[in-house]
C-alpha positions as YAML, in Angstrom:
chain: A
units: angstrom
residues:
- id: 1
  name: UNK
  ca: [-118.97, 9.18, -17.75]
- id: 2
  name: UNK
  ca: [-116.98, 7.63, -14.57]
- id: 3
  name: UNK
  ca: [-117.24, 4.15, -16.86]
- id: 4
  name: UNK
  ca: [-116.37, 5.37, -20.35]
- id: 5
  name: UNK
  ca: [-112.85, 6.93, -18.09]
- id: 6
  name: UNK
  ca: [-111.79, 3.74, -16.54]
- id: 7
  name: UNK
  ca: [-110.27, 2.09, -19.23]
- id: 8
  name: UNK
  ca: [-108.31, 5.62, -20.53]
- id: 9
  name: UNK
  ca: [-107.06, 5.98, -16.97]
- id: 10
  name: UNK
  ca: [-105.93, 2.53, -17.08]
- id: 11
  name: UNK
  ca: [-103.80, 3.40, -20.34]
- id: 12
  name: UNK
  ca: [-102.30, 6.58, -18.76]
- id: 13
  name: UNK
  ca: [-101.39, 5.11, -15.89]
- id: 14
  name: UNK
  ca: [-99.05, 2.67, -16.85]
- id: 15
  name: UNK
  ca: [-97.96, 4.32, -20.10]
- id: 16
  name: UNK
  ca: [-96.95, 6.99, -17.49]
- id: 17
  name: UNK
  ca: [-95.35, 4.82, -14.46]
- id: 18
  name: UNK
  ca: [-93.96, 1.62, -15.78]
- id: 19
  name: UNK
  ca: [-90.23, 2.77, -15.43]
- id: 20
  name: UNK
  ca: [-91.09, 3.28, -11.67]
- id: 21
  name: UNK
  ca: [-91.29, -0.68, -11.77]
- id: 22
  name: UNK
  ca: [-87.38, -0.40, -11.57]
- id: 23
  name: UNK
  ca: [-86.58, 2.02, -9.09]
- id: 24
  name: UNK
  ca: [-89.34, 0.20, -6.69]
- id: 25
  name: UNK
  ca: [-87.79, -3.10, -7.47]
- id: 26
  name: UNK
  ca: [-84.40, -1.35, -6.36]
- id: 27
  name: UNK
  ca: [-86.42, -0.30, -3.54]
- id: 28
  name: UNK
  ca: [-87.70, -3.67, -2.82]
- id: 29
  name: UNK
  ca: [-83.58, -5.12, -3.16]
- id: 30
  name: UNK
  ca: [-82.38, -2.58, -0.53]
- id: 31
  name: UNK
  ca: [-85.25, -3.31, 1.90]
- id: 32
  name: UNK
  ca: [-84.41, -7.11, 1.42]
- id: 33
  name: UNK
  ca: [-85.16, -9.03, 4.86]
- id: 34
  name: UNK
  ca: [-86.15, -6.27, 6.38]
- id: 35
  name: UNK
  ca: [-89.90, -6.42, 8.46]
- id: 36
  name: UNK
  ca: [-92.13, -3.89, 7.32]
- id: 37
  name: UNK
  ca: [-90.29, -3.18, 4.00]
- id: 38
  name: UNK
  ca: [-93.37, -3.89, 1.64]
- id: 39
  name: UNK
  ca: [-95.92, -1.70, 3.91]
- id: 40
  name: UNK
  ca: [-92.92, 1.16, 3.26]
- id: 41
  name: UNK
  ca: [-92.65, 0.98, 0.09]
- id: 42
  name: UNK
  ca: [-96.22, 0.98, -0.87]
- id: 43
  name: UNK
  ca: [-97.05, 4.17, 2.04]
- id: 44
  name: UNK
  ca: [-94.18, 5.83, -0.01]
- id: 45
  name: UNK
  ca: [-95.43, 5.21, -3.44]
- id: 46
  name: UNK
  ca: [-99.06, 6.51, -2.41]
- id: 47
  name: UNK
  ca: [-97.72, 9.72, -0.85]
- id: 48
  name: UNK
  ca: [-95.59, 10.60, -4.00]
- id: 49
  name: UNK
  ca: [-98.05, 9.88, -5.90]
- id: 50
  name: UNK
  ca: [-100.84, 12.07, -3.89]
- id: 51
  name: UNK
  ca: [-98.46, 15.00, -4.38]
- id: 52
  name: UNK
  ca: [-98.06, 14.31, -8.22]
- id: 53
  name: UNK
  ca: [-102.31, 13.85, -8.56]
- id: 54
  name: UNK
  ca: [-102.14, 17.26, -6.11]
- id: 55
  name: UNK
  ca: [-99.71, 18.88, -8.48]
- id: 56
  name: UNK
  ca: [-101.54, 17.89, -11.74]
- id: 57
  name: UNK
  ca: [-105.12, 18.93, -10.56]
- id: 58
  name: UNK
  ca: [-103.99, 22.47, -8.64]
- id: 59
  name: UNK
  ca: [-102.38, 23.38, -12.14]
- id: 60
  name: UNK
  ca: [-105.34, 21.99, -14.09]
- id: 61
  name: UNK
  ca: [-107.65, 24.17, -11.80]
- id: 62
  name: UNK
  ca: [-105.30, 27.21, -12.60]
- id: 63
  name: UNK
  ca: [-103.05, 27.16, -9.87]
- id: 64
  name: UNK
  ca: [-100.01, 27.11, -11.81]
- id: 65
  name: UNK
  ca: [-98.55, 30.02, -10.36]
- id: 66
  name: UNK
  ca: [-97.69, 27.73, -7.61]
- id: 67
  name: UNK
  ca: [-96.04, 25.07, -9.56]
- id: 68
  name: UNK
  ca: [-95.27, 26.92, -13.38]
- id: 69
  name: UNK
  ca: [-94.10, 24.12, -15.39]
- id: 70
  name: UNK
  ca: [-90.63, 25.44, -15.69]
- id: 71
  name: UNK
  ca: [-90.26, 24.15, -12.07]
- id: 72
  name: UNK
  ca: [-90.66, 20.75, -12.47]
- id: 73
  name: UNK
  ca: [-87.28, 19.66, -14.46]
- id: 74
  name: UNK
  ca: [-86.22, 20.80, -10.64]
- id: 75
  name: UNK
  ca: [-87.76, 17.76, -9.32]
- id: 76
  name: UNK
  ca: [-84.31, 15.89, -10.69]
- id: 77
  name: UNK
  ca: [-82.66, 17.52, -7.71]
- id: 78
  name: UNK
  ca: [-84.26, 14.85, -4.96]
- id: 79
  name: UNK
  ca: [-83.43, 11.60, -6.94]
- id: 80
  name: UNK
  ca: [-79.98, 12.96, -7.67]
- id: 81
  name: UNK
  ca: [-78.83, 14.27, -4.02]
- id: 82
  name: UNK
  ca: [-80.44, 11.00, -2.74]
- id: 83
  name: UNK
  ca: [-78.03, 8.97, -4.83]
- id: 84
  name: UNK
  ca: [-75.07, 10.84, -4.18]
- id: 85
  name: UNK
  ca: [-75.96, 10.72, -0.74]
- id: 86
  name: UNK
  ca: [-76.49, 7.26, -0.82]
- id: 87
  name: UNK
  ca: [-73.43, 6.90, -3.23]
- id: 88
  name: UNK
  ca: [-71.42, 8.60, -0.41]
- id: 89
  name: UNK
  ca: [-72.54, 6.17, 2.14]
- id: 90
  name: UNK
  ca: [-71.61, 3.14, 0.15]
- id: 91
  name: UNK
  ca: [-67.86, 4.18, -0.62]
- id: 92
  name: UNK
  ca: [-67.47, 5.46, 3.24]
- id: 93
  name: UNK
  ca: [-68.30, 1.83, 4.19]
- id: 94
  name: UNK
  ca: [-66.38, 0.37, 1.43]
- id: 95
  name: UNK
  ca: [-63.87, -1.35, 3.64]
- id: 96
  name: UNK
  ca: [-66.14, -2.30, 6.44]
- id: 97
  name: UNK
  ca: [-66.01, -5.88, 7.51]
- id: 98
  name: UNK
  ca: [-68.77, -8.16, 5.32]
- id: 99
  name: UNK
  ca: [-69.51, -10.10, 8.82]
- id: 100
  name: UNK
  ca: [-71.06, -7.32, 10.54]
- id: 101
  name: UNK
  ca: [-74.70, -7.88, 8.75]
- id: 102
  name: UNK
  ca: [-76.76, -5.76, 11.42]
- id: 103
  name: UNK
  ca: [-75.06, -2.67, 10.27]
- id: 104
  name: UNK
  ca: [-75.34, -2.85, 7.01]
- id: 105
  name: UNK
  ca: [-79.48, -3.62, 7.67]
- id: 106
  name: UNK
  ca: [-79.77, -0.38, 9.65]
- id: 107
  name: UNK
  ca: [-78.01, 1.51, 6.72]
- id: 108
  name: UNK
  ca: [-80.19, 0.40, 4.01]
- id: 109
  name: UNK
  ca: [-83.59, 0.80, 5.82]
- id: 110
  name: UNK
  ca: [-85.93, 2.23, 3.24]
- id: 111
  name: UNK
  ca: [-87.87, 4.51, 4.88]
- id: 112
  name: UNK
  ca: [-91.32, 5.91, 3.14]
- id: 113
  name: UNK
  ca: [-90.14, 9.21, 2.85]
- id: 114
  name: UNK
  ca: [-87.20, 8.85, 0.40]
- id: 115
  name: UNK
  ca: [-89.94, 6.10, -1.74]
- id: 116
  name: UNK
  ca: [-92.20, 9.22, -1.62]
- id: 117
  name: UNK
  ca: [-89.49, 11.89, -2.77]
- id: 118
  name: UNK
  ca: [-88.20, 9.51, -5.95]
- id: 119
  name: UNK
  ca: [-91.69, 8.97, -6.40]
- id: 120
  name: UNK
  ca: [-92.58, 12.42, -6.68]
- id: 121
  name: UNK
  ca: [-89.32, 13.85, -8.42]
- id: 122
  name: UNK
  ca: [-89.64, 11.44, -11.37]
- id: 123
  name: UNK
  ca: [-93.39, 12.07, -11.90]
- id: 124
  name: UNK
  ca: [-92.70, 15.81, -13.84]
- id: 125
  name: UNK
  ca: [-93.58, 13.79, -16.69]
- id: 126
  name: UNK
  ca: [-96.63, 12.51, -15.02]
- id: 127
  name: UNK
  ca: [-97.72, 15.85, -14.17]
- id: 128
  name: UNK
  ca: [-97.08, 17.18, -17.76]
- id: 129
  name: UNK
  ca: [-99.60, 14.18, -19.35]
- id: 130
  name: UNK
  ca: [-102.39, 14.52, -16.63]
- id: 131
  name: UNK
  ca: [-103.11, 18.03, -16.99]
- id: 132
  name: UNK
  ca: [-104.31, 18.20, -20.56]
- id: 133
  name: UNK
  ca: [-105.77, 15.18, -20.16]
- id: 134
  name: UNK
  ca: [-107.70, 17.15, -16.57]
- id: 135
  name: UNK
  ca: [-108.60, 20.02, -18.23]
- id: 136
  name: UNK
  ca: [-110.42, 18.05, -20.95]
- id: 137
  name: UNK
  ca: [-112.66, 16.45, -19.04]
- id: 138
  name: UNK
  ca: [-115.18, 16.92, -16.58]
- id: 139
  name: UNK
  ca: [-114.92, 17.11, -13.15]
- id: 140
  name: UNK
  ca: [-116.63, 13.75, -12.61]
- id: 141
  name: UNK
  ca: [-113.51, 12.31, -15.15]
- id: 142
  name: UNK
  ca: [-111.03, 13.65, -13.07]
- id: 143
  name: UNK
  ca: [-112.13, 12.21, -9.81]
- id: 144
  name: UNK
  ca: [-112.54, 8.82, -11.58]
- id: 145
  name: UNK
  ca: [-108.97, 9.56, -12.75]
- id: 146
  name: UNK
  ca: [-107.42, 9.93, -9.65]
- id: 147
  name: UNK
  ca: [-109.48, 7.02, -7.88]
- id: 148
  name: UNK
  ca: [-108.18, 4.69, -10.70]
- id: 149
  name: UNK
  ca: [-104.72, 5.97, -10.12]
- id: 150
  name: UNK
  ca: [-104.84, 5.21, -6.52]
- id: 151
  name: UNK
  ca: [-106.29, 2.03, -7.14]
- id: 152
  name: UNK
  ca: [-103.52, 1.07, -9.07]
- id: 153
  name: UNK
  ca: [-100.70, 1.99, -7.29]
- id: 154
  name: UNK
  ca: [-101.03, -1.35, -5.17]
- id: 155
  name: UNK
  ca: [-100.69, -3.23, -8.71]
- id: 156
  name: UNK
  ca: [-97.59, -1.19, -9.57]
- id: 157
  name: UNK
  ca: [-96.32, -1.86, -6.42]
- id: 158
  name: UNK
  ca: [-97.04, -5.55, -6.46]
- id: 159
  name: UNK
  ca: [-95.28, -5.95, -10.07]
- id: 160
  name: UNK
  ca: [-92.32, -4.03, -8.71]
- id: 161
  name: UNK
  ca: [-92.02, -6.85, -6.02]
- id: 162
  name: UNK
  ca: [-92.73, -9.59, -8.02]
- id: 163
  name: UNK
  ca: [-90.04, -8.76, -10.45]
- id: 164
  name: UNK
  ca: [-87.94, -8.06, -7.44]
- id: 165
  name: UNK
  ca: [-88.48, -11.41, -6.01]
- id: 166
  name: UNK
  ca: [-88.00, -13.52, -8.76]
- id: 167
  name: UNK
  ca: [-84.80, -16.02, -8.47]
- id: 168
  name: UNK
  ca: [-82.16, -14.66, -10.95]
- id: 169
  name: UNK
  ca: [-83.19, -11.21, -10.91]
- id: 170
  name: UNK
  ca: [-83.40, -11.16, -6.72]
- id: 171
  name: UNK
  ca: [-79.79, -12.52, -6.82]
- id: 172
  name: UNK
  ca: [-78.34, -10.51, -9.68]
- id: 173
  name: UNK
  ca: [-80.20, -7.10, -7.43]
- id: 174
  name: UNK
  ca: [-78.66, -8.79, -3.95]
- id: 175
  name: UNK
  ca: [-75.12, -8.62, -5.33]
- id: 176
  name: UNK
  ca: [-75.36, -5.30, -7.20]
- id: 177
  name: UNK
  ca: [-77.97, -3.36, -5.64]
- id: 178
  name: UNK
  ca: [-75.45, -1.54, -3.58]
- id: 179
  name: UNK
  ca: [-74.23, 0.08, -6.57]
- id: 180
  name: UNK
  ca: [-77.49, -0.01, -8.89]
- id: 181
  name: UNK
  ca: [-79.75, 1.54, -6.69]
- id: 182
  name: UNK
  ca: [-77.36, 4.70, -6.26]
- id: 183
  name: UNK
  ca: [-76.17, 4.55, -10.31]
- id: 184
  name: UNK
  ca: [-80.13, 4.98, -11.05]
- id: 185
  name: UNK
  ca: [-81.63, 7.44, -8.51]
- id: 186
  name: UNK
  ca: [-78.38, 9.62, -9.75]
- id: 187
  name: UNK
  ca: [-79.18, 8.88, -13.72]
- id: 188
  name: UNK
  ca: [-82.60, 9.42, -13.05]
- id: 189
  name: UNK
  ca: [-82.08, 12.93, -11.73]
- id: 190
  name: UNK
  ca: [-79.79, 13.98, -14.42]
- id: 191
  name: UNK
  ca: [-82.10, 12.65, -17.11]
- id: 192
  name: UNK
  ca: [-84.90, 14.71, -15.26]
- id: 193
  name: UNK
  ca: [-83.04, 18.08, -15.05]
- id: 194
  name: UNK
  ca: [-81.60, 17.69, -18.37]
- id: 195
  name: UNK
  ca: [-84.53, 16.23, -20.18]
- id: 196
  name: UNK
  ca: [-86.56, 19.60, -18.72]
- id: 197
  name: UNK
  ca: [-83.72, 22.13, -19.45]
- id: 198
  name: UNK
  ca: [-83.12, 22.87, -15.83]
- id: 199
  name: UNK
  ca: [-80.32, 25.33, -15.47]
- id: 200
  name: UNK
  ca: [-80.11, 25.70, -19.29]
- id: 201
  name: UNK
  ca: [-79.28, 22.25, -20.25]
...
């Protein structure tokens, strides 16, 4: 049984996470030259993605009055107040001088949390595929699952860095991540609330 799931939870998992390849190698841009940014990253991804395997099997196990399904197009909210925030940030600073490089370091710190919160707002999809899929298997499935998930998050997270750290994309993200990385956490909170219908879209 925990065999025969392996190779379907393989499938699932990146049919269901390869766009988060871009918004971690955003992630990875920001944190550029930064100690520590890698461990960050990666402790982010895991906790959003805890709270999406949480999510998935509570409402597979029936406990959807906590999460009904008509909450999670809400999820857009965190990706899209993080970008305006961060959106915000970037034209306040607009005219600062380019030679003061520690301050601009200490504003683009990426801290675990926000990794966590994108993480977790854009995986409403996520949540959508993986309960079927939990309530038609056995408990032994599901645990094999969510142990291949987890296992795989480091992969995802390595990809995400690799693409981030190749030459012409690394210097095309250095010059434009300042606007990119706000530009997609806002699209991808708008396509999340108005993909789902949230607030009658």
């Amino acid at each position: 049984m925990i065999l025969s799931s392996i190779l379907p939870a393989i499938g699932l998992f990146f049919l269901t996470n390869i766009d988060d390849i871009i918004v971690l190698a955003l992630f990875f841009a920001r944190g550029a030259g930064q100690r520590g940014t890698t461990a960050r990253i990666l402790g982010g991804q895991y906790l959003g993605f805890l709270g999406i395997l949480g999510a998935a099997v509570l409402v597979s196990l029936g406990a959807g009055a906590f999460l009904p399904e008509e909450a999670i197009p809400y999820f857009g909210l965190i990706p899209l107040l993080l970008g305006l925030r961060v959106a915000w940030q970037v034209w306040r600073n607009r005219d600062d001088d380019d030679d003061d490089d520690d301050a601009k370091i200490a504003g683009k710190k990426v801290s675990v949390l926000t990794v966590a919160a994108v993480t977790f707002a854009n995986g409403g999809d996520n949540i959508g595929v993986y309960v079927p899929v939990f309530l038609n298997v056995g408990p032994t499935a599901v645990v094999a699952y969510c142990a291949v998930f987890l296992a795989l998050v480091v992969v995802l997270v390595w990809l995400a860095k690799f693409v981030a750290t190749r030459r012409p994309i690394a210097e095309a993200l250095e010059r434009w991540e300042h606007i990119l990385f706000p530009v997609v956490l806002i699209a991808l909170g708008l396509f999340i609330l108005i993909s789902g219908g949230a607030f009658g879209l």
